[in-house]
C-alpha positions as CSV (number, residue, x, y, z in Angstrom):
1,X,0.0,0.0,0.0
2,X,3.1,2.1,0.0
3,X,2.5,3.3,-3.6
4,X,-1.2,4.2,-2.9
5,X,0.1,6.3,0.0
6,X,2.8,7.7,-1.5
7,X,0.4,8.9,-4.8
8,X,-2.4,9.9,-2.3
9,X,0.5,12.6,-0.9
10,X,1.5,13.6,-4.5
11,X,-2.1,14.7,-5.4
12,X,-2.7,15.9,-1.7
13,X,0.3,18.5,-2.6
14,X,-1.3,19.3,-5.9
15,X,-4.1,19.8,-5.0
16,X,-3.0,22.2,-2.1
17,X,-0.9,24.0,-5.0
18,X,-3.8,24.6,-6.9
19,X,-6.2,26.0,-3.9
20,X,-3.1,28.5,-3.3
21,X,-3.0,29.9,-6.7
22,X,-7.0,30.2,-7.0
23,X,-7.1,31.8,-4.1
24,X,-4.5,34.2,-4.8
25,X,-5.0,34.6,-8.8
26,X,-2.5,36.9,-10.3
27,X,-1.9,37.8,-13.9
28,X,0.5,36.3,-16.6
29,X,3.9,38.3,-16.9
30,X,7.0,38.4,-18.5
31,X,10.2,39.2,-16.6
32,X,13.3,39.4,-17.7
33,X,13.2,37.4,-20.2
34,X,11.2,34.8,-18.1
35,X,7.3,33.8,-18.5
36,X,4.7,33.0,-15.8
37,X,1.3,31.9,-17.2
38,X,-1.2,31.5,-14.3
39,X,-3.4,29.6,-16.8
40,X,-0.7,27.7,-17.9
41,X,0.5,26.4,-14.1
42,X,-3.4,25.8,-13.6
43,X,-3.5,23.7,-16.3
44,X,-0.7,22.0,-15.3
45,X,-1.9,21.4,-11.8
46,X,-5.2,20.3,-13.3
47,X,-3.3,17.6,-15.4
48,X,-1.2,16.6,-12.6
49,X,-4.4,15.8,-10.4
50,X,-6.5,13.9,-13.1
51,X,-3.5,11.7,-13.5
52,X,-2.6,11.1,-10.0
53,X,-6.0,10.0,-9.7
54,X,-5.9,7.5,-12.6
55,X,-2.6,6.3,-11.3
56,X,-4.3,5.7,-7.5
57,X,-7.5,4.1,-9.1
58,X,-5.5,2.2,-11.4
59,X,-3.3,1.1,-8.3
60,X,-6.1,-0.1,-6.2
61,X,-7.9,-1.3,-8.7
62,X,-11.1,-2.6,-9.1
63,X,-10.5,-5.3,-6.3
64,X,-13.1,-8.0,-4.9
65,X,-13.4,-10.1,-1.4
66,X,-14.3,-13.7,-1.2
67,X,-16.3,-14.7,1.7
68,X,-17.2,-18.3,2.6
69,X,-20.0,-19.0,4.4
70,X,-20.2,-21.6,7.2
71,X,-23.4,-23.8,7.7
């Protein structure tokens, strides 16, 4: 379960990067030769999320338990 946890901590960070830059919004610059794009890092957060969730699903998996009843 290491991965799982270890992927659930990944997307945890993500997704507390994301809730900093909406709540803070700011505008696209250039600086010094140097570009920040807001909409571009959200987008990248976004991305980052919707796989880390595909990668924790796809690591716990559809699973099933077998239970045996006893007459």
């Amino acid at each position: 379960m290491a991965v799982i946890d270890d992927l659930t901590a990944a997307k945890a960070q993500v997704a507390a990067n994301l809730k900093a830059i909406t709540l803070a919004p700011k505008p696209s610059y250039s600086i010094d030769g140097e570009n920040v794009s807001w909409s571009e890092l959200f987008a990248s957060y976004t991305e980052q999320l919707a796989n880390l969730n595909r990668l924790i699903q796809e690591e716990g998996g559809p699973f099933s338990i077998a239970t045996k009843m006893s007459t």
